[in-house]
PyMOL Python script that loads the backbone (N, CA, C, O; Angstrom):
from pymol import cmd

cmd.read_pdbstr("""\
ATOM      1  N   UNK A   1     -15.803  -0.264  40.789  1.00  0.00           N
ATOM      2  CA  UNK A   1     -16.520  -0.013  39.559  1.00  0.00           C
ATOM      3  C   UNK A   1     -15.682   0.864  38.619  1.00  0.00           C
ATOM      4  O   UNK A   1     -15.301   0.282  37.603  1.00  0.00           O
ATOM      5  N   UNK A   2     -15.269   2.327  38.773  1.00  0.00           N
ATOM      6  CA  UNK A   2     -14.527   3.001  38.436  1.00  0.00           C
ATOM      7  C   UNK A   2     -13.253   2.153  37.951  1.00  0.00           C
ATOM      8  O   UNK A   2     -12.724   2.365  36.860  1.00  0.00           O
ATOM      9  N   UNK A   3     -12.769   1.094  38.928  1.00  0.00           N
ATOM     10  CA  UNK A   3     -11.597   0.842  38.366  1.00  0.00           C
ATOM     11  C   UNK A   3     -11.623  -0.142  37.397  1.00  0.00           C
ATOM     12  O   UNK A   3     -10.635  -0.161  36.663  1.00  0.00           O
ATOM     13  N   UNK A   4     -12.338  -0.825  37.228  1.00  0.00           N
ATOM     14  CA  UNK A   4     -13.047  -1.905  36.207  1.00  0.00           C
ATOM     15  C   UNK A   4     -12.894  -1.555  34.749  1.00  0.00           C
ATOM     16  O   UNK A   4     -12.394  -2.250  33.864  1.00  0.00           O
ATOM     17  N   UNK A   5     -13.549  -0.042  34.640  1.00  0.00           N
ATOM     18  CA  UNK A   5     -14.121   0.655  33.491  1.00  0.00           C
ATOM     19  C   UNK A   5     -12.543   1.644  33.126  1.00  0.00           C
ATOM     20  O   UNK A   5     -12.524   2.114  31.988  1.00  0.00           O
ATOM     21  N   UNK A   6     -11.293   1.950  34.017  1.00  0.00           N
ATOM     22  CA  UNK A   6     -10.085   1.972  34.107  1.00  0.00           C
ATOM     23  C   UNK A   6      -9.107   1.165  33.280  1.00  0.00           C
ATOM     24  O   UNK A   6      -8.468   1.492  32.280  1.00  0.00           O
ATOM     25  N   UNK A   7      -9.157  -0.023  33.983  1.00  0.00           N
ATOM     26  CA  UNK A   7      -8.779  -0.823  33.217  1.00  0.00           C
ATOM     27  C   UNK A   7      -9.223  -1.642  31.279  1.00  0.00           C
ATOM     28  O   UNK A   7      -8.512  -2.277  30.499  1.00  0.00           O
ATOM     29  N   UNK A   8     -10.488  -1.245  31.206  1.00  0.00           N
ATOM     30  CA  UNK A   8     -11.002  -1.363  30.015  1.00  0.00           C
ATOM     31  C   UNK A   8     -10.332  -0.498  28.928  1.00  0.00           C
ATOM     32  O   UNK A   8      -9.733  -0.695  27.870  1.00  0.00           O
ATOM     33  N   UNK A   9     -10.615   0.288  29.491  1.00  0.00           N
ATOM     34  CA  UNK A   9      -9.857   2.024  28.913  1.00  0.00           C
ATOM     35  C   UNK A   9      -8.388   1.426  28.695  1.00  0.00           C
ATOM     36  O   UNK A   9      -8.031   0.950  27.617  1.00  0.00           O
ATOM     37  N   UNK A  10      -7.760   1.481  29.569  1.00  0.00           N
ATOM     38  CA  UNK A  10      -6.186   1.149  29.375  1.00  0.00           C
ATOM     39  C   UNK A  10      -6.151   0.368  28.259  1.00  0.00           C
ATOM     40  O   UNK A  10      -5.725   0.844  27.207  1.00  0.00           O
ATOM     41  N   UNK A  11      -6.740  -1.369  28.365  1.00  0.00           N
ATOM     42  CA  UNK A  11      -6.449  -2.360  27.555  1.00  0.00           C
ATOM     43  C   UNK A  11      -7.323  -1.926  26.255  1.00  0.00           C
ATOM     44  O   UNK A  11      -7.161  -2.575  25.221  1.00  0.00           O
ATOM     45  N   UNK A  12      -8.068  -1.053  26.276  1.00  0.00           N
ATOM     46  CA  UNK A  12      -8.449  -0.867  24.947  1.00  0.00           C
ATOM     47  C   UNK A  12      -7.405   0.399  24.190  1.00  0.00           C
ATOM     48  O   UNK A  12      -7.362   0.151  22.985  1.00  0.00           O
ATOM     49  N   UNK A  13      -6.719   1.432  24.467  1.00  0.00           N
ATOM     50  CA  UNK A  13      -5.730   1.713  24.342  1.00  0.00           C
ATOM     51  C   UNK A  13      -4.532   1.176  24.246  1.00  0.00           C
ATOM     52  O   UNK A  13      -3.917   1.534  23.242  1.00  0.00           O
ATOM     53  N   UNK A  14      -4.009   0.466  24.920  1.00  0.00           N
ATOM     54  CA  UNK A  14      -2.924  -0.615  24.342  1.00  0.00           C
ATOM     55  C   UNK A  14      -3.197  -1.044  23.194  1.00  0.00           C
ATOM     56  O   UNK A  14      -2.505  -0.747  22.220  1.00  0.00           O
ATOM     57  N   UNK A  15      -4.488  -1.988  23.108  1.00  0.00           N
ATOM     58  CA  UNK A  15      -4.498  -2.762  21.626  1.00  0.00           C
ATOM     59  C   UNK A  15      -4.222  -2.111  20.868  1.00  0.00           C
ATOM     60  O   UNK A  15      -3.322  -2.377  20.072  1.00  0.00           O
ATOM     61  N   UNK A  16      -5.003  -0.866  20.851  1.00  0.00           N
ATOM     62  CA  UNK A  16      -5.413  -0.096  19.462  1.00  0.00           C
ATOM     63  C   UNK A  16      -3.672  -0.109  18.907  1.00  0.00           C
ATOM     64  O   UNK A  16      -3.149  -0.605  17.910  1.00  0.00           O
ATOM     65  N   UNK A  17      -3.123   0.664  20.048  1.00  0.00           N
ATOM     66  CA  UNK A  17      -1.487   0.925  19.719  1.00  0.00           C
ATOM     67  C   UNK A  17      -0.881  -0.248  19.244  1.00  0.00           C
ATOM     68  O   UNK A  17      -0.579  -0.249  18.051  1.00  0.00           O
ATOM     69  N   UNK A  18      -0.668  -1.117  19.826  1.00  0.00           N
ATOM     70  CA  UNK A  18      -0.548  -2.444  19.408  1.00  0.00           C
ATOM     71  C   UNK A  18      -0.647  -3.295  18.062  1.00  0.00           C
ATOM     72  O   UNK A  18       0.088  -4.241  17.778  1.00  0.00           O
ATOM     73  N   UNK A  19      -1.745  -2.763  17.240  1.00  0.00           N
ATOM     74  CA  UNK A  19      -2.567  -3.297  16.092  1.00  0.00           C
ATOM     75  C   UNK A  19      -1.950  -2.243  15.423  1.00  0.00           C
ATOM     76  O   UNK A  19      -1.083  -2.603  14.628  1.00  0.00           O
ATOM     77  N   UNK A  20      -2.169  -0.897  15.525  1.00  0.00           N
ATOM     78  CA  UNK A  20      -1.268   0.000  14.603  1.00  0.00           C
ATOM     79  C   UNK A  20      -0.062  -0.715  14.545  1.00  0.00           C
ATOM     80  O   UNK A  20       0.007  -1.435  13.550  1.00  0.00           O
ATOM     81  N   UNK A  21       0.948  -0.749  15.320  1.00  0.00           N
ATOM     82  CA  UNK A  21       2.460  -0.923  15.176  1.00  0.00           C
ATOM     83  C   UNK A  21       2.598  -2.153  14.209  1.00  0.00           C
ATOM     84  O   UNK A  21       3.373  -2.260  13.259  1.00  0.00           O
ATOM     85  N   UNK A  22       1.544  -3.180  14.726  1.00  0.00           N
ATOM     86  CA  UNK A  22       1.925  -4.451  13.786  1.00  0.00           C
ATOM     87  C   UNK A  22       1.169  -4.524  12.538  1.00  0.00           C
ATOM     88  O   UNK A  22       1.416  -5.481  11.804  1.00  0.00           O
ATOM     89  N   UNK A  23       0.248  -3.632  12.157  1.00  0.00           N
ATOM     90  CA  UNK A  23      -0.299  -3.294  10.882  1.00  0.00           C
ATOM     91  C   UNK A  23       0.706  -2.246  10.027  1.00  0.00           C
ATOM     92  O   UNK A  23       0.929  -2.419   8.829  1.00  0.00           O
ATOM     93  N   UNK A  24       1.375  -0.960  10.927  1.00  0.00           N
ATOM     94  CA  UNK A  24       2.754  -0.958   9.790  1.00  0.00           C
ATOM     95  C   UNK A  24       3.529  -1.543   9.529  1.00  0.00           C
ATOM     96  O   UNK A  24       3.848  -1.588   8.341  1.00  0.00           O
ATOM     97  N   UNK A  25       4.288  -2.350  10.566  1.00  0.00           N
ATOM     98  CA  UNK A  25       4.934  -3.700  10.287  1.00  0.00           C
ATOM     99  C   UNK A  25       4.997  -4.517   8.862  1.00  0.00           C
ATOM    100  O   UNK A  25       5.744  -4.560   7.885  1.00  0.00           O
ATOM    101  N   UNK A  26       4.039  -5.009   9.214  1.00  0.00           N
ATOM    102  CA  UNK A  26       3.031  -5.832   8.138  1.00  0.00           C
ATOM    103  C   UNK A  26       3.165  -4.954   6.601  1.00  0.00           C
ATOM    104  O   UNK A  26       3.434  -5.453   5.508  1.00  0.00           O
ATOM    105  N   UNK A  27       2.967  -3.927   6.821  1.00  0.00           N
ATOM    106  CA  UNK A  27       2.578  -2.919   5.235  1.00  0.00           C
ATOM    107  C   UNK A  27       4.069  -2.775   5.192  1.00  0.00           C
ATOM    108  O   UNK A  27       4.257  -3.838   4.600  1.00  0.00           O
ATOM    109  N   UNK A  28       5.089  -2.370   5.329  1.00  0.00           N
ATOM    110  CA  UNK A  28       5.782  -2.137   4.896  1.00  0.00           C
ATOM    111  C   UNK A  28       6.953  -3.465   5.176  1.00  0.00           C
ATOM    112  O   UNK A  28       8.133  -3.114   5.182  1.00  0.00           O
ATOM    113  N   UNK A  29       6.754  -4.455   5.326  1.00  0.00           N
ATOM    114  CA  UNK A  29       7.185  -5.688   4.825  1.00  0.00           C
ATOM    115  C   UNK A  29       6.021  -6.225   3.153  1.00  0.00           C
ATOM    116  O   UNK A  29       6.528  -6.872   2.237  1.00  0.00           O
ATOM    117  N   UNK A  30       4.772  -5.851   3.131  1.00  0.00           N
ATOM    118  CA  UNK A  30       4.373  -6.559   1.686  1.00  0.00           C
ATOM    119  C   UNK A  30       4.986  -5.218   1.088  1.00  0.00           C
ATOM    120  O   UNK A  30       5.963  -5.571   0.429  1.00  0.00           O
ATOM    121  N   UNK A  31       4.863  -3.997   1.033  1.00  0.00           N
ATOM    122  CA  UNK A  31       5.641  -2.736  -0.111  1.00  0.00           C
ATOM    123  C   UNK A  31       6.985  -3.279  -0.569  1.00  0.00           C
ATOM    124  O   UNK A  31       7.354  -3.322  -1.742  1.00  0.00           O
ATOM    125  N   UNK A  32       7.498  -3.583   0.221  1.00  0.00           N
ATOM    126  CA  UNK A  32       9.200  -3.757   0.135  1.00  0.00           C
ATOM    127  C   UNK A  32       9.018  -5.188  -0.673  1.00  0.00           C
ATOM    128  O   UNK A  32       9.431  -4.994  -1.816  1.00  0.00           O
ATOM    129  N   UNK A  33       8.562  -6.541  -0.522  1.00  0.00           N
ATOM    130  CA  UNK A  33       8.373  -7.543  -1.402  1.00  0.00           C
ATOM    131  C   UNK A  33       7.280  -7.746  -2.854  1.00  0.00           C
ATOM    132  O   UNK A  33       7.332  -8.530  -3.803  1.00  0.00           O
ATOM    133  N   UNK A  34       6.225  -6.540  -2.454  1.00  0.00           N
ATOM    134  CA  UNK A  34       5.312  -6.285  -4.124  1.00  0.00           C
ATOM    135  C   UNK A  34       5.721  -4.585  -3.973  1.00  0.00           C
ATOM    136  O   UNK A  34       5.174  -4.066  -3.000  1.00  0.00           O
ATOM    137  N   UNK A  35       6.398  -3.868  -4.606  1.00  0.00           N
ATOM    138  CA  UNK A  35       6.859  -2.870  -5.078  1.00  0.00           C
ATOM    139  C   UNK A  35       5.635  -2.410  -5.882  1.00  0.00           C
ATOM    140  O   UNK A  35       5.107  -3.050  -6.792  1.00  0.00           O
ATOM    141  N   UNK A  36       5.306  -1.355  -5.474  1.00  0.00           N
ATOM    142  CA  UNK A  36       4.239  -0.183  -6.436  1.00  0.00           C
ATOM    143  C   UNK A  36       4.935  -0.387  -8.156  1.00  0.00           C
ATOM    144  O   UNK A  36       6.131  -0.451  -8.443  1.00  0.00           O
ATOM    145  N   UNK A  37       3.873  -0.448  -9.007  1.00  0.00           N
ATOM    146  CA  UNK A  37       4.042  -0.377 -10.243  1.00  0.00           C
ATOM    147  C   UNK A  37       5.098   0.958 -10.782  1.00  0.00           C
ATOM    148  O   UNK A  37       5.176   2.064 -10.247  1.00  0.00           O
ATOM    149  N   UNK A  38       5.758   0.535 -11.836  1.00  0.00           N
ATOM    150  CA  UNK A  38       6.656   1.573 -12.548  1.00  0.00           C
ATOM    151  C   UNK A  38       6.702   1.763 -13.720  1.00  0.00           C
ATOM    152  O   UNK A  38       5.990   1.130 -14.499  1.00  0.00           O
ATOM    153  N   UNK A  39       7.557   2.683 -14.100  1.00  0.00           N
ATOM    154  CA  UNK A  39       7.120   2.681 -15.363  1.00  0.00           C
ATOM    155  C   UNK A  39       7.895   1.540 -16.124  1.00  0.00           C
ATOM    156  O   UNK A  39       7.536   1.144 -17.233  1.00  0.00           O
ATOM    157  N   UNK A  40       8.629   1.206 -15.668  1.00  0.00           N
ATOM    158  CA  UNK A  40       9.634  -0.376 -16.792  1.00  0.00           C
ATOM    159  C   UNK A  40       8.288  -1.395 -16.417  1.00  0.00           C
ATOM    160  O   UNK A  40       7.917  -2.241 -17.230  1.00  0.00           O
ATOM    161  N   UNK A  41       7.768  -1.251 -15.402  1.00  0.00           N
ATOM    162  CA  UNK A  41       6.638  -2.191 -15.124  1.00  0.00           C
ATOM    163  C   UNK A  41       5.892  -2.790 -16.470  1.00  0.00           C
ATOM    164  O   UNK A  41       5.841  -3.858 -17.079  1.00  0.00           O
ATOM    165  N   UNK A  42       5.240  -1.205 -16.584  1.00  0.00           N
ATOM    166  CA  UNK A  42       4.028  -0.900 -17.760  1.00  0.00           C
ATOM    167  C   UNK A  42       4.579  -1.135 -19.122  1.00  0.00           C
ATOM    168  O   UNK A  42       3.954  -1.740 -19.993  1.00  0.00           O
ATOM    169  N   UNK A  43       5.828  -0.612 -19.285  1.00  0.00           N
ATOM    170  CA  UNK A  43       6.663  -0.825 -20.715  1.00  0.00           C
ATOM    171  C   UNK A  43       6.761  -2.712 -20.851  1.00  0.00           C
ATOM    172  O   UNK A  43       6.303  -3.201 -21.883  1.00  0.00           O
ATOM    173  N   UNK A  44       7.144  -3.316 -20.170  1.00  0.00           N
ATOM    174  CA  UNK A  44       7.090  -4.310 -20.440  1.00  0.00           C
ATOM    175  C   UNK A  44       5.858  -4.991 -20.600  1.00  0.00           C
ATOM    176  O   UNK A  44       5.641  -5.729 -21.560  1.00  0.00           O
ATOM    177  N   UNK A  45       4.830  -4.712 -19.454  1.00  0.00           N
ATOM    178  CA  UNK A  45       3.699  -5.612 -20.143  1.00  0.00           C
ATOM    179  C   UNK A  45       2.954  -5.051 -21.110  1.00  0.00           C
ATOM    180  O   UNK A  45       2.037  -5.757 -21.530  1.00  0.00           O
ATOM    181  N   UNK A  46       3.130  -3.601 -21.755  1.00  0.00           N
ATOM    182  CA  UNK A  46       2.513  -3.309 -23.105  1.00  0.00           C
ATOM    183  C   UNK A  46       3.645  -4.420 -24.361  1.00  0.00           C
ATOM    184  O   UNK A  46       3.270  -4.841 -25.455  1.00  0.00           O
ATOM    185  N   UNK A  47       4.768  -4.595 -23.836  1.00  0.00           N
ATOM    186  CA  UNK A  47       5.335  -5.001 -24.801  1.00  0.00           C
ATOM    187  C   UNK A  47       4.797  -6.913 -24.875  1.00  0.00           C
ATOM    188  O   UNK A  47       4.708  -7.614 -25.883  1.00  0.00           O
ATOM    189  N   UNK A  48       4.598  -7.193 -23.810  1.00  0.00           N
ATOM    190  CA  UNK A  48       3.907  -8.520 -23.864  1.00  0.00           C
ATOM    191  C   UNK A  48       2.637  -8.886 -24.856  1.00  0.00           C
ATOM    192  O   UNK A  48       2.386  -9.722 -25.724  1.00  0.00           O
ATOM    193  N   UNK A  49       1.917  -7.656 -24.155  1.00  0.00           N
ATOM    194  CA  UNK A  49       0.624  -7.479 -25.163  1.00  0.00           C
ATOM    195  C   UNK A  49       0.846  -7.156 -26.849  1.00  0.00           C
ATOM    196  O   UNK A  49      -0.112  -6.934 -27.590  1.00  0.00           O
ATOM    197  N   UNK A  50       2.439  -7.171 -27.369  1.00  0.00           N
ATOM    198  CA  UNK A  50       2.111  -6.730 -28.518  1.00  0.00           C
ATOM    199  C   UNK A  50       2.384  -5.732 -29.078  1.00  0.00           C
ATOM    200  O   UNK A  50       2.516  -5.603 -30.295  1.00  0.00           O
ATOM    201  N   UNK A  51       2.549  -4.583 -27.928  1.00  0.00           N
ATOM    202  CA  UNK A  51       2.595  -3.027 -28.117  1.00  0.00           C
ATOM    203  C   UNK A  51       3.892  -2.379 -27.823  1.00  0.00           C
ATOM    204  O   UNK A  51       4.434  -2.911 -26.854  1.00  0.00           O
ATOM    205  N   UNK A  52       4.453  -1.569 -28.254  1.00  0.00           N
ATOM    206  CA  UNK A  52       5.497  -1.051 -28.086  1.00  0.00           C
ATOM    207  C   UNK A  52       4.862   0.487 -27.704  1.00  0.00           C
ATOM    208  O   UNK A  52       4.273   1.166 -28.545  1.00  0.00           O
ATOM    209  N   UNK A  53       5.064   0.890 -26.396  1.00  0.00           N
ATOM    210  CA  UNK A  53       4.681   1.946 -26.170  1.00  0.00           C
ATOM    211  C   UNK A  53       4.987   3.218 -25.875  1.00  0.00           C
ATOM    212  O   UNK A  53       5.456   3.377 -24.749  1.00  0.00           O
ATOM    213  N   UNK A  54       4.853   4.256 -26.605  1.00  0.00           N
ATOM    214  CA  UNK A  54       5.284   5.724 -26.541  1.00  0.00           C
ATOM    215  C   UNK A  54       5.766   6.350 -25.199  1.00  0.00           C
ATOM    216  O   UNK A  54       5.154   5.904 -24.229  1.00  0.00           O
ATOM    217  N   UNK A  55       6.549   7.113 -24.966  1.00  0.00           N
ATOM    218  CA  UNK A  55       6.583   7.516 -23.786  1.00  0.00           C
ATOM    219  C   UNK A  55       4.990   8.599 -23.243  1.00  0.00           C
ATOM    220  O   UNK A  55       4.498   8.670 -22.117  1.00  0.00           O
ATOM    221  N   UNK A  56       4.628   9.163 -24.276  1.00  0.00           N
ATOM    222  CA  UNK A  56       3.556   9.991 -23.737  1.00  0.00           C
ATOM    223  C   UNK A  56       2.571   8.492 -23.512  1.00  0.00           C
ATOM    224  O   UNK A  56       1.687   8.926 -22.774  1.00  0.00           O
ATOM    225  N   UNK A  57       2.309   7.283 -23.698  1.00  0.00           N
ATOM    226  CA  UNK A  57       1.615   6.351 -23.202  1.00  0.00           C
ATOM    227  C   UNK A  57       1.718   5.841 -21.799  1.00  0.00           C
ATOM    228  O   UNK A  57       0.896   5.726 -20.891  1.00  0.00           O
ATOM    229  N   UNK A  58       3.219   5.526 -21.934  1.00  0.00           N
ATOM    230  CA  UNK A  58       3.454   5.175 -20.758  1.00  0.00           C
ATOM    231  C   UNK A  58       3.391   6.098 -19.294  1.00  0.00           C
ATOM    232  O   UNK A  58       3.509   5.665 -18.147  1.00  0.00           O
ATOM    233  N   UNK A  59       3.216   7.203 -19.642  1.00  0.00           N
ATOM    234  CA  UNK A  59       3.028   8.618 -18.680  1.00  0.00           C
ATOM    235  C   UNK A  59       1.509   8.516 -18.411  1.00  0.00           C
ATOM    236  O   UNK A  59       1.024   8.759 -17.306  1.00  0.00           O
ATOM    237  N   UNK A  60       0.769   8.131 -19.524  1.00  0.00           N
ATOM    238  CA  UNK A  60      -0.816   8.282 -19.405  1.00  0.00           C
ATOM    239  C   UNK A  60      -1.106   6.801 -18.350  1.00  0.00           C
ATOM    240  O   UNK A  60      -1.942   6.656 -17.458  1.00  0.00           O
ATOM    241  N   UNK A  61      -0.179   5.945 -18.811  1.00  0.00           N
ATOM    242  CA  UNK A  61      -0.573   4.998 -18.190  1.00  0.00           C
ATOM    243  C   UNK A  61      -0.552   5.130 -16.543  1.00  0.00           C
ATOM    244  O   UNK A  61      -1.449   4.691 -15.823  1.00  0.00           O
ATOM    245  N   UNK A  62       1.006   6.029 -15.925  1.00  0.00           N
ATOM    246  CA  UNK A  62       1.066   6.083 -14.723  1.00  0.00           C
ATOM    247  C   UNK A  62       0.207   7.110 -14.272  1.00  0.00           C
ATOM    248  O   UNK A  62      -0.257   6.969 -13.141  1.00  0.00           O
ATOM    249  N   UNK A  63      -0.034   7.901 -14.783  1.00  0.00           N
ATOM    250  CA  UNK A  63      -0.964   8.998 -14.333  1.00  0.00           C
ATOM    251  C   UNK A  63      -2.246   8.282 -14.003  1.00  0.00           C
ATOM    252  O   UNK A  63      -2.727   8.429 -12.879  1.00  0.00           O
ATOM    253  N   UNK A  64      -2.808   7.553 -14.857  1.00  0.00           N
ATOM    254  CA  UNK A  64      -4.076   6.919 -14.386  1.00  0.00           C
ATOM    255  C   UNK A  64      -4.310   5.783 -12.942  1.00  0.00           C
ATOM    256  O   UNK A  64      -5.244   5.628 -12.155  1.00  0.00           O
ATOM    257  N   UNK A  65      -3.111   5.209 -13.075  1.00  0.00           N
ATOM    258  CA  UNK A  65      -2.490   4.459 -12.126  1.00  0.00           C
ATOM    259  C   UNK A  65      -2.310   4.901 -10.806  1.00  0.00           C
ATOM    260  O   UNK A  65      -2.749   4.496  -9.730  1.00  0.00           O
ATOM    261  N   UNK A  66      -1.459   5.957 -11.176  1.00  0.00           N
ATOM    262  CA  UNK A  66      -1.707   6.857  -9.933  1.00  0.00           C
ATOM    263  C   UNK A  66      -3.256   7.827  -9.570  1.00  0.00           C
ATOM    264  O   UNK A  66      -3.597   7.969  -8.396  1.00  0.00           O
ATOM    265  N   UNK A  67      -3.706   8.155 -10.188  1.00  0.00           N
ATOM    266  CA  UNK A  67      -5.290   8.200 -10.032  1.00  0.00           C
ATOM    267  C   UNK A  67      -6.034   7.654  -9.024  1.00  0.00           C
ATOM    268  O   UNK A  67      -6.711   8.185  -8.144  1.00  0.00           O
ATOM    269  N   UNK A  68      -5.709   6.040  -9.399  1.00  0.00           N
ATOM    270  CA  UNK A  68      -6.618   4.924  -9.004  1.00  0.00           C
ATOM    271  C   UNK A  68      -6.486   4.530  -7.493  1.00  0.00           C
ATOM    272  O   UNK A  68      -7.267   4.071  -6.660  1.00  0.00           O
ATOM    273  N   UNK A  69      -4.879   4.985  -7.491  1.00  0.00           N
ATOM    274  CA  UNK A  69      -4.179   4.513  -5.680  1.00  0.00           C
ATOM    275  C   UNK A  69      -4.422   5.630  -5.238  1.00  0.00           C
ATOM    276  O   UNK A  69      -4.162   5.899  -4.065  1.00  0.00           O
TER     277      UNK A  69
END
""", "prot")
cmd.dss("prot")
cmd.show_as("cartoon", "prot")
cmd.util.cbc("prot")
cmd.orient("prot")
């Protein structure tokens, strides 16, 4: 009985470890191919939209940005 509830324990410890390792894996293979927003990011798509944007804009912009993450 004891060893039953042993072994549960173990294999539920493994996974967990397991699922971590391949969930950082995973995250830092999509970071490295979609790169966190920047500021040439934001400058360009204000400039798409039309806008040519200030540097104190583009600061407001990452500040909020960074806010949000």
């Amino acid at each position: 009985m004891w060893e039953n509830i042993l072994w549960c324990v173990i294999g539920l410890i493994v996974g967990l470890v397991v699922g971590f390792l391949l969930a950082r894996k995973f995250m830092k293979k999509y970071l490295k191919e979609n790169p966190p927003i920047n500021e040439k990011m934001i400058k360009i798509m204000m400039q798409q939209m039309g806008r040519t944007p200030s540097q104190k804009q583009i600061n407001q912009m990452m500040k909020a940005m960074n806010k949000v993450q």
